[in-house]
C-alpha positions as CSV (number, residue, x, y, z in Angstrom):
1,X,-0.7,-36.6,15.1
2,X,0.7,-33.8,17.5
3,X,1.4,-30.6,15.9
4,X,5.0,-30.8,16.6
5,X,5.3,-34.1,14.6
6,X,3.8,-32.7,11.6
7,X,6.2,-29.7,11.9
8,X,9.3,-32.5,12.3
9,X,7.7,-34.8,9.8
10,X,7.1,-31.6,6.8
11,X,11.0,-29.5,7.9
12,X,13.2,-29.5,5.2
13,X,15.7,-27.3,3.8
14,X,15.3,-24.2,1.7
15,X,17.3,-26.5,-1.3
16,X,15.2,-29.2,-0.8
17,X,11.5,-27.5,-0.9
18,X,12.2,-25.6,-4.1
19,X,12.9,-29.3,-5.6
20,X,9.1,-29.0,-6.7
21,X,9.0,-25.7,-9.1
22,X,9.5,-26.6,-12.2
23,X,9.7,-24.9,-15.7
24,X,6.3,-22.6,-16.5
25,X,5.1,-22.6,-13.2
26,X,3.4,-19.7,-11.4
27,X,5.1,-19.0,-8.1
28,X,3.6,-16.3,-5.2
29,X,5.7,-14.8,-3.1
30,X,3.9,-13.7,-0.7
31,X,3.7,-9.9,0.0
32,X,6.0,-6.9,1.4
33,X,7.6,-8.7,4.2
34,X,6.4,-12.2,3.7
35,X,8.7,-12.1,0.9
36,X,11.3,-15.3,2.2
37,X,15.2,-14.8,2.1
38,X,16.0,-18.1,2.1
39,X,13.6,-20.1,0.1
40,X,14.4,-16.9,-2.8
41,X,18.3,-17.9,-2.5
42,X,18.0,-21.5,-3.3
43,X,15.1,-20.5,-5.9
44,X,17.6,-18.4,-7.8
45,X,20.0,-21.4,-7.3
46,X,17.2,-23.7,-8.3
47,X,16.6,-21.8,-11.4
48,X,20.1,-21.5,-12.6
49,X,21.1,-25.2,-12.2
50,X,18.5,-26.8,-13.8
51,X,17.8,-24.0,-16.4
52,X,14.1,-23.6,-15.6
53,X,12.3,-20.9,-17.4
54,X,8.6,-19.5,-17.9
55,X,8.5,-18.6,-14.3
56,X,5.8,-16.5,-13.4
57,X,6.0,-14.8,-10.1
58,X,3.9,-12.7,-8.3
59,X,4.5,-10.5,-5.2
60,X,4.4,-6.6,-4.3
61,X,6.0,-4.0,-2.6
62,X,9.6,-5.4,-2.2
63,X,12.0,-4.2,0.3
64,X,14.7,-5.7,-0.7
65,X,16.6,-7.1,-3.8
66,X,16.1,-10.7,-4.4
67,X,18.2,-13.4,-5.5
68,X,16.1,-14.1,-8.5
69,X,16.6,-10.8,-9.9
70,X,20.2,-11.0,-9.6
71,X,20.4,-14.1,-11.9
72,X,22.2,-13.6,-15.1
73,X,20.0,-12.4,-17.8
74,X,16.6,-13.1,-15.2
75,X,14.2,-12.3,-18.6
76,X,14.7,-15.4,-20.1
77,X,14.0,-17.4,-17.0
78,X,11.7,-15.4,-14.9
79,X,8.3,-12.8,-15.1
80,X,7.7,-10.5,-12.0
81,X,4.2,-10.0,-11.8
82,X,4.0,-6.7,-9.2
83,X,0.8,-6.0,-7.4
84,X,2.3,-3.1,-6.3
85,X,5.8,-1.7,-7.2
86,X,8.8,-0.6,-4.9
87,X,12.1,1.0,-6.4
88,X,13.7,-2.3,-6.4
89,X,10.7,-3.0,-8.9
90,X,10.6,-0.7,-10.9
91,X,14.5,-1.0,-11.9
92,X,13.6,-4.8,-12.8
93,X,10.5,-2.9,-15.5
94,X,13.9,-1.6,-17.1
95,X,15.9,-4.2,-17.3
96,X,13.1,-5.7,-19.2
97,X,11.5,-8.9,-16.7
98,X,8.9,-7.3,-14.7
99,X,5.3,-5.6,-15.2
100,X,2.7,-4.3,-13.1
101,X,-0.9,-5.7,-12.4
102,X,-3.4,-3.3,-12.9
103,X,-5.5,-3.8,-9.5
104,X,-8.1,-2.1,-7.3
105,X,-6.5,-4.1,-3.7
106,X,-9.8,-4.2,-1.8
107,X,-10.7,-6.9,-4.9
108,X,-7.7,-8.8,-4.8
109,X,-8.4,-11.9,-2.7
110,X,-11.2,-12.4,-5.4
111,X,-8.7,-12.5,-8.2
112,X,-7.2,-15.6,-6.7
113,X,-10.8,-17.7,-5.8
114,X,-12.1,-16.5,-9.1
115,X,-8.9,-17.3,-11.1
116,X,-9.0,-19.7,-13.8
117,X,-5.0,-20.2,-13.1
118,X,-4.2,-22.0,-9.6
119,X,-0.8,-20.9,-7.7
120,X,1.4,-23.7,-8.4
121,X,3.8,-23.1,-5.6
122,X,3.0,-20.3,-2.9
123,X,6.3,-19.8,-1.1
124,X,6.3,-17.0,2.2
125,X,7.6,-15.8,5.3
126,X,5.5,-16.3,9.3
127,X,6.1,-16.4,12.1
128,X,6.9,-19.6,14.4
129,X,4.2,-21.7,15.1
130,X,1.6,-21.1,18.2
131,X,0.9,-23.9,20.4
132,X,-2.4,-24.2,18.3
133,X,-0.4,-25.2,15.0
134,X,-0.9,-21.6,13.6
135,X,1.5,-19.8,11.6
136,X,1.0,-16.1,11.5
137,X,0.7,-14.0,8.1
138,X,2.8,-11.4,10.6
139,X,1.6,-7.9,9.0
140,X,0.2,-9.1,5.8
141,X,-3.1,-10.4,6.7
142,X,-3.7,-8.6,3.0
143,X,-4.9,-10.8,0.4
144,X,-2.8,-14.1,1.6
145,X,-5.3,-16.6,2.7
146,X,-7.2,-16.6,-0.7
147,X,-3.3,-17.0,-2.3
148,X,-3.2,-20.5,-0.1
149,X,-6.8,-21.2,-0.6
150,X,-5.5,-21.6,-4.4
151,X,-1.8,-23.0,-4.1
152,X,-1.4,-26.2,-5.0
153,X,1.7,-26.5,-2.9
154,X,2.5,-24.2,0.3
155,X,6.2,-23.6,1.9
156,X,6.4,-21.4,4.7
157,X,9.9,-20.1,6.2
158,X,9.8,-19.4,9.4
159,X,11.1,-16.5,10.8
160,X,11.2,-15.4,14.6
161,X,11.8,-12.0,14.3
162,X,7.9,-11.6,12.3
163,X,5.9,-9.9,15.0
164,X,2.3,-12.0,15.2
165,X,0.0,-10.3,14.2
166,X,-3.4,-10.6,16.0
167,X,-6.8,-11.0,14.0
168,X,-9.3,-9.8,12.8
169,X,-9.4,-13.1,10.6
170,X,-7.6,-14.7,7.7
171,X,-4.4,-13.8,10.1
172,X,-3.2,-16.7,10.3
173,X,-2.6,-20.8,8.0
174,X,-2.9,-23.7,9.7
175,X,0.0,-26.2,9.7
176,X,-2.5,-28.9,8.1
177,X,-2.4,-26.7,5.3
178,X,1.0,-26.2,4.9
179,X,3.2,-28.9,2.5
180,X,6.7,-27.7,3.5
181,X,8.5,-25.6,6.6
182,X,11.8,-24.0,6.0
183,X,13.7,-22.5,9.1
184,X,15.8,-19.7,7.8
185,X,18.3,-17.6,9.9
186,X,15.9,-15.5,11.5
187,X,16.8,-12.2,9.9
188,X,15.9,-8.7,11.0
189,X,12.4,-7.6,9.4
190,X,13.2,-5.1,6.4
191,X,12.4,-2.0,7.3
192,X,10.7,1.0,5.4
193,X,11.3,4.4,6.2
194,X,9.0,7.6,5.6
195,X,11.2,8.9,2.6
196,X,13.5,11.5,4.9
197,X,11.9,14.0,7.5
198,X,9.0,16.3,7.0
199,X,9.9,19.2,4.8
200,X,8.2,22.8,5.5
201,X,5.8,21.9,2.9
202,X,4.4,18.5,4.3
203,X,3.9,20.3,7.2
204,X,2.1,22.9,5.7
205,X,0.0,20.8,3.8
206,X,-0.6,19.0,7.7
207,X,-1.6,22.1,9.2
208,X,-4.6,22.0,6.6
209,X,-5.4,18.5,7.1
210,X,-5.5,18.7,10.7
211,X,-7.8,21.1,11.3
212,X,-10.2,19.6,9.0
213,X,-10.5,16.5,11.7
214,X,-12.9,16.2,14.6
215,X,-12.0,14.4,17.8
216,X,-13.2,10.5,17.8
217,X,-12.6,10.5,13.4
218,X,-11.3,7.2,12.4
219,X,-7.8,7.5,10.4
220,X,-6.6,6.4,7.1
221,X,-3.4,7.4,6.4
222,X,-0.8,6.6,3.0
223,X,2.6,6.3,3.3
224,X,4.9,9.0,2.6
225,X,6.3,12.4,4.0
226,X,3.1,14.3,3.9
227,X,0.7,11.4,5.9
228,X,3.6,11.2,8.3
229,X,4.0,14.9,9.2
230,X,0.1,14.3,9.1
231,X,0.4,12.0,12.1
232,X,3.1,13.7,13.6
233,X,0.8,16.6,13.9
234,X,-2.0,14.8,15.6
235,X,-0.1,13.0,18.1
236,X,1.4,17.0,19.4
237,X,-2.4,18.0,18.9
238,X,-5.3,18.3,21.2
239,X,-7.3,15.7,19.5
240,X,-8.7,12.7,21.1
241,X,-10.7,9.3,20.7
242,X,-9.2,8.6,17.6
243,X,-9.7,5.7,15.7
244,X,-7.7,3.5,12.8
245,X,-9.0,2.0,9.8
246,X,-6.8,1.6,6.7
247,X,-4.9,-0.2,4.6
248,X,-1.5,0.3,5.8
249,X,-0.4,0.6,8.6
250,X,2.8,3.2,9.4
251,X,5.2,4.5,11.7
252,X,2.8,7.7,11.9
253,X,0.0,5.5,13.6
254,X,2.5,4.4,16.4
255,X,3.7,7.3,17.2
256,X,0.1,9.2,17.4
257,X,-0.9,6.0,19.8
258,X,1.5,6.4,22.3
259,X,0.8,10.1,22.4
260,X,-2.8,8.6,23.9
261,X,-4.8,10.2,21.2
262,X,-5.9,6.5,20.1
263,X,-8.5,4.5,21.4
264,X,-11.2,3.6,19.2
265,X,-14.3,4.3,21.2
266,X,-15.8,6.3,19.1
267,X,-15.6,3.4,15.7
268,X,-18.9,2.0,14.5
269,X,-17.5,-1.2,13.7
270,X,-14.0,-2.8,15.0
271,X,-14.3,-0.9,18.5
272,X,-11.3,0.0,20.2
273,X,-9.1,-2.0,17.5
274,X,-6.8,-0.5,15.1
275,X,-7.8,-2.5,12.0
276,X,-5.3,-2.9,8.8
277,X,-4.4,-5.3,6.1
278,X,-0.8,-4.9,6.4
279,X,2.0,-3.1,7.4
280,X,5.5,-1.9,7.1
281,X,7.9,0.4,8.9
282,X,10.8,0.7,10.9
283,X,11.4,-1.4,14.0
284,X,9.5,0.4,16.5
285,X,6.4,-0.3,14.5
286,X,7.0,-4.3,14.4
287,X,7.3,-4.0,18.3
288,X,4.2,-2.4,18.6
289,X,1.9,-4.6,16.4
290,X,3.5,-7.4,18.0
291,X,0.9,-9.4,19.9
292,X,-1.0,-6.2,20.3
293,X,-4.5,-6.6,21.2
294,X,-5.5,-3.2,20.3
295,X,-4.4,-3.9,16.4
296,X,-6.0,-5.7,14.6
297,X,-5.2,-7.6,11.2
298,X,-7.8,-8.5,8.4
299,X,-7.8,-9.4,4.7
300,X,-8.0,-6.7,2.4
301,X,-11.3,-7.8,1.0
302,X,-12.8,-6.1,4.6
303,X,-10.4,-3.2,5.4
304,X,-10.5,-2.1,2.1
305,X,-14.4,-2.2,1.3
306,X,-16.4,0.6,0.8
307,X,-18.9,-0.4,3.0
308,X,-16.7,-1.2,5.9
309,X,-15.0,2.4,5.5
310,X,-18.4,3.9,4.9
311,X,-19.9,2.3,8.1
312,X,-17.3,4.1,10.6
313,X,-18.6,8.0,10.9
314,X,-16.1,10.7,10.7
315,X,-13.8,8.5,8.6
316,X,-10.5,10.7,7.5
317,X,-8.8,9.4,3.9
318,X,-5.3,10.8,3.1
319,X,-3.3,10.0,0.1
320,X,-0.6,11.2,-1.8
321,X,-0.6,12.1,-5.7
322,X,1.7,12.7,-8.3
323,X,0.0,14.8,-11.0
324,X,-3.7,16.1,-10.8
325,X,-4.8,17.6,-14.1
326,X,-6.8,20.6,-14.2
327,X,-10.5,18.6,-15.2
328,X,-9.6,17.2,-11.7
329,X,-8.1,14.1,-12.4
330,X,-5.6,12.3,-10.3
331,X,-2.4,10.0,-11.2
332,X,-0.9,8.3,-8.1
333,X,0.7,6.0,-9.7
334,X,2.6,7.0,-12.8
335,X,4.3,9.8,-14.4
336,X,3.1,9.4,-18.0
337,X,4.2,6.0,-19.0
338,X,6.8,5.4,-16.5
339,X,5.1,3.3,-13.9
340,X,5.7,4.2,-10.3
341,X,3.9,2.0,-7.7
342,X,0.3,1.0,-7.9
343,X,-3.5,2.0,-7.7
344,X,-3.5,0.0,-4.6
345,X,-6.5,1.1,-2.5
346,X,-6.4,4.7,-2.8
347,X,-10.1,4.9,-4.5
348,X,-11.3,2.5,-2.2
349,X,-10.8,5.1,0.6
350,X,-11.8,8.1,-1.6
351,X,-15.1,6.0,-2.0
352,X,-15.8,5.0,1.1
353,X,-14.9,8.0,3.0
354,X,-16.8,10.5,1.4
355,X,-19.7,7.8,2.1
356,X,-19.3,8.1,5.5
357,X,-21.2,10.2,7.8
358,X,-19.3,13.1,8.2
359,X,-16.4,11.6,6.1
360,X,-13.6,13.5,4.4
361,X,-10.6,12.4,2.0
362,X,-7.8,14.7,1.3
363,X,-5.8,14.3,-1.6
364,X,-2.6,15.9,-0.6
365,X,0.9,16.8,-2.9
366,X,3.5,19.6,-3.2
367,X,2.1,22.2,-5.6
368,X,6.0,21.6,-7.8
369,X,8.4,19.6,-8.0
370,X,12.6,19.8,-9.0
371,X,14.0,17.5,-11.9
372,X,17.0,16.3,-12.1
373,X,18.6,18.7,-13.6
374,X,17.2,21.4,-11.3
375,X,14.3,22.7,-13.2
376,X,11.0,23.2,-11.1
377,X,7.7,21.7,-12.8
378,X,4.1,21.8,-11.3
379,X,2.7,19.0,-10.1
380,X,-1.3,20.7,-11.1
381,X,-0.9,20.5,-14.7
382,X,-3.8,21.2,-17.7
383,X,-4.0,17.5,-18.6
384,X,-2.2,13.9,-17.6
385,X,0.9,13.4,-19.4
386,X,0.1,10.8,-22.0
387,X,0.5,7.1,-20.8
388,X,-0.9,8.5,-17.3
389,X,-3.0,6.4,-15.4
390,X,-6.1,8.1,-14.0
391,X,-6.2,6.4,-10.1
392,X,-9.3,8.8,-9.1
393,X,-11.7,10.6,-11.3
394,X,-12.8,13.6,-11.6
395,X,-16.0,13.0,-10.2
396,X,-14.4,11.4,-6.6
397,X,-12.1,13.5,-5.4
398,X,-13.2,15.6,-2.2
399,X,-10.6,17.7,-0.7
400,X,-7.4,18.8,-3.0
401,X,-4.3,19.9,-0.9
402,X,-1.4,21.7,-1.2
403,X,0.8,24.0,0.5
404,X,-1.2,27.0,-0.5
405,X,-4.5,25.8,0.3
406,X,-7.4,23.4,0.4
407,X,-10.4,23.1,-2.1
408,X,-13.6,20.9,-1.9
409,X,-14.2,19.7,-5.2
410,X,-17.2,17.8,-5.4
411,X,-20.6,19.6,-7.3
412,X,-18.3,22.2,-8.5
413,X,-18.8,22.3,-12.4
414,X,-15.7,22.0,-15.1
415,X,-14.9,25.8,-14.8
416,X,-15.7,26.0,-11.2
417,X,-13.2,22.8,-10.6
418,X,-10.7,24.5,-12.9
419,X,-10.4,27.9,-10.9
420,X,-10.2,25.9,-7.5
421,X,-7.0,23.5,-8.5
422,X,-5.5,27.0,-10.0
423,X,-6.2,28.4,-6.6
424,X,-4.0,25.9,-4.7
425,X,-0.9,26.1,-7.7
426,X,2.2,27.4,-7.1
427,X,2.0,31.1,-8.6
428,X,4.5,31.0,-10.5
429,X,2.6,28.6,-12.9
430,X,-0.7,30.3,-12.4
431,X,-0.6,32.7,-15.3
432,X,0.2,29.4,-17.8
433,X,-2.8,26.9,-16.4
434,X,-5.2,29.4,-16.7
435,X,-4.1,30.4,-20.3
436,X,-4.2,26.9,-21.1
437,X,-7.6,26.2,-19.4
438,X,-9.0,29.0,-21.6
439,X,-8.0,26.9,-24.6
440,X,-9.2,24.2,-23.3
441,X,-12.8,26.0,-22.9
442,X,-12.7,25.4,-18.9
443,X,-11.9,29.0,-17.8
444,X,-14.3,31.6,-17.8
445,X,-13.4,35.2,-18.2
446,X,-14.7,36.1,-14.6
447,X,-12.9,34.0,-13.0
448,X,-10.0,36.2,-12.9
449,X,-11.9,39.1,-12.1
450,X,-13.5,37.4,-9.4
């Protein structure tokens, strides 16, 4: 059979695939931008009419609100299960319908094959199908191939705005493999900005980055203001033969490409490709991984393993934090018990950079931070609120960053590690750390006359 018979024979509508999820079934989504418009619509339609309920749904990093959250009362018919949490997420955690799953994301695709629980119904976004009966992930290589490997029933929509994403591997499902093929309106691809320009701070906090990296290091870079005023420091800079190796990839990588300062030549492994497991951005960055040779997609399971980042020499890590205590512990990704987005892969990098020859990961956040109601709090605080989840340990972390300096942490002993992270504190809460490290018995009386 040709491949475009199979795709007439297996076209339906958006109504008619959801016909087959039923009450207490565990639906994926997909992830970020996979996440379908239309096949969600006539879910939340689905779910409604026929009263299902026990739905168990998994997806991550939404970028917009969908239809099955907007259901009346969604708790008694649905369960998100987040990967990783947006805003639009974490509002659903309050209204009482969706939790988070604690993961480390370079193990994901093992969750599925190992799983005792199959996907009942895996229902995502690709792009149109290549003359080779391909649909591509588009940039979510991620975890998604292992999510189909388990699926017991596989709907794709189609969209032709998804930029194709070149591989790598695992880029890409196989119209054999799919059950169903929706064609939705083609929307725009959500886009996610960088959270509102660079403030004087993230580029401070930059500046101390960027001088820390040699020409021909290989780049991973988070998502946020201070990783993008990191990259819009390299592309003005004089550095050169960069390389890219990380788990998203951002607006920031774009623009230091075109500047020319990318070209992979110096990489161990993955030469002269800029290798991710997904991505998501404005439009300009779904333009440029479009069919792009030089990027490359791959599952999570590779661009996330320590030994993959380890292998590449000069490998550059840098993350944001929310709270780092003052035993040197760090919470990305929760403020007490208040969850905020996910582990994701942010020790995988720590890891695997510091592993590399010549490696260095940077842990980077303002020194405060303003409430709500105006007050200013530090973000280097004696201990972890309680409820807060500890992403890196003490023991990982390499290079602490703020706008008043940069410490290396690693060998330095509990008192030694205390006066460093007081070092890079806004003043103004010096005096009250160090009188709580003294109670704490992590502050020795020469420190301060040293």
């Amino acid at each position: 059979m040709s491949f475009i018979k199979e795709y007439a024979e297996k076209l339906v509508t958006a109504e008619e695939a959801v016909k087959v999820v039923k009450s207490g079934d565990w639906l994926d989504y997909g992830w970020c931008s996979a996440t379908a418009r239309e096949l969600d619509k006539a879910l939340a339609a689905h779910v409604v009419e026929n009263d299902l309920v026990d739905l168990k749904i998994r997806g991550g990093i939404l970028m917009w609100v969908p239809e099955i959250f907007k259901i009346e009362n969604p708790a008694d018919h649905i369960t998100w299960n987040s990967w990783h949490m947006s805003g639009i997420e974490r509002k659903a955690i309050a209204q009482g319908f969706a939790y988070y799953t604690p993961i480390r994301y370079s193990e994901m695709p093992r969750y599925y094959r190992d799983s005792k629980q199959d996907v009942d119904v895996a229902m995502f976004q690709v792009a149109p199908m290549d003359d080779h009966g391909y649909f591509n992930f588009g940039p979510n290589a991620s975890h998604m191939m292992a999510m189909c490997e388990r699926a017991k029933t596989i709907i794709v929509e189609v969209n032709k705005n998804m930029p194709r994403c070149l591989g790598g591997f695992e880029e890409a499902i196989h119209i054999s493999q799919v059950d169903k093929i929706v064609e939705g309106p083609n929307p725009l691809m959500a886009e996610l900005g960088a959270g509102g320009p660079a403030t004087d701070v993230d580029k401070r906090v930059a500046e101390l980055i960027v001088e820390e990296i040699p020409n021909g290091a290989c780049l991973q870079l988070g998502i946020g203001g201070m990783p993008n005023a990191v990259g819009s420091l390299i592309a003005e800079s004089d550095l050169k033969d960069l390389g890219v190796h990380t788990e998203m990839y951002v607006d920031a990588f774009v623009d230091i490409a075109k500047a020319g300062k990318i070209n992979g030549s110096k990489k161990n492994i993955d030469r002269f490709r800029q290798t991710y497991a997904f991505g998501a951005g404005t439009q300009k960055l779904y333009d440029y991984i479009h069919d792009n040779p030089q990027c490359m997609s791959a599952p999570v399971d590779y661009t996330n393993d320590i030994r993959s980042i380890s292998a590449i020499d000069n490998f550059m890590s840098i993350n944001n934090a929310v709270d780092v205590d003052l035993f040197g512990q760090v919470s990305s990704e929760s403020s007490g018990i208040k969850h905020i987005s996910g582990a994701g892969g942010q020790l995988d990098f720590v890891l695997g950079a510091y592993l590399s020859n010549g490696g260095k990961s940077f842990i980077c956040c303002s020194s405060t931070f303003t409430t709500r109601d105006g007050e200013m709090k530090s973000r280097i605080v004696p201990t972890l609120q309680p409820g807060s989840v500890v992403t890196d340990t003490r023991a990982n972390i390499h290079y602490l960053v703020t706008e008043y300096g940069k410490v290396n942490l690693k060998g330095l002993s509990t008192w030694e590690k205390c006066d460093a992270i007081i070092s890079v504190a806004h003043p103004d809460f010096r005096d009250e750390l160090i009188a709580e490290a003294e109670k704490m018995h992590i502050w020795r009386r020469t420190n301060k006359e040293n």
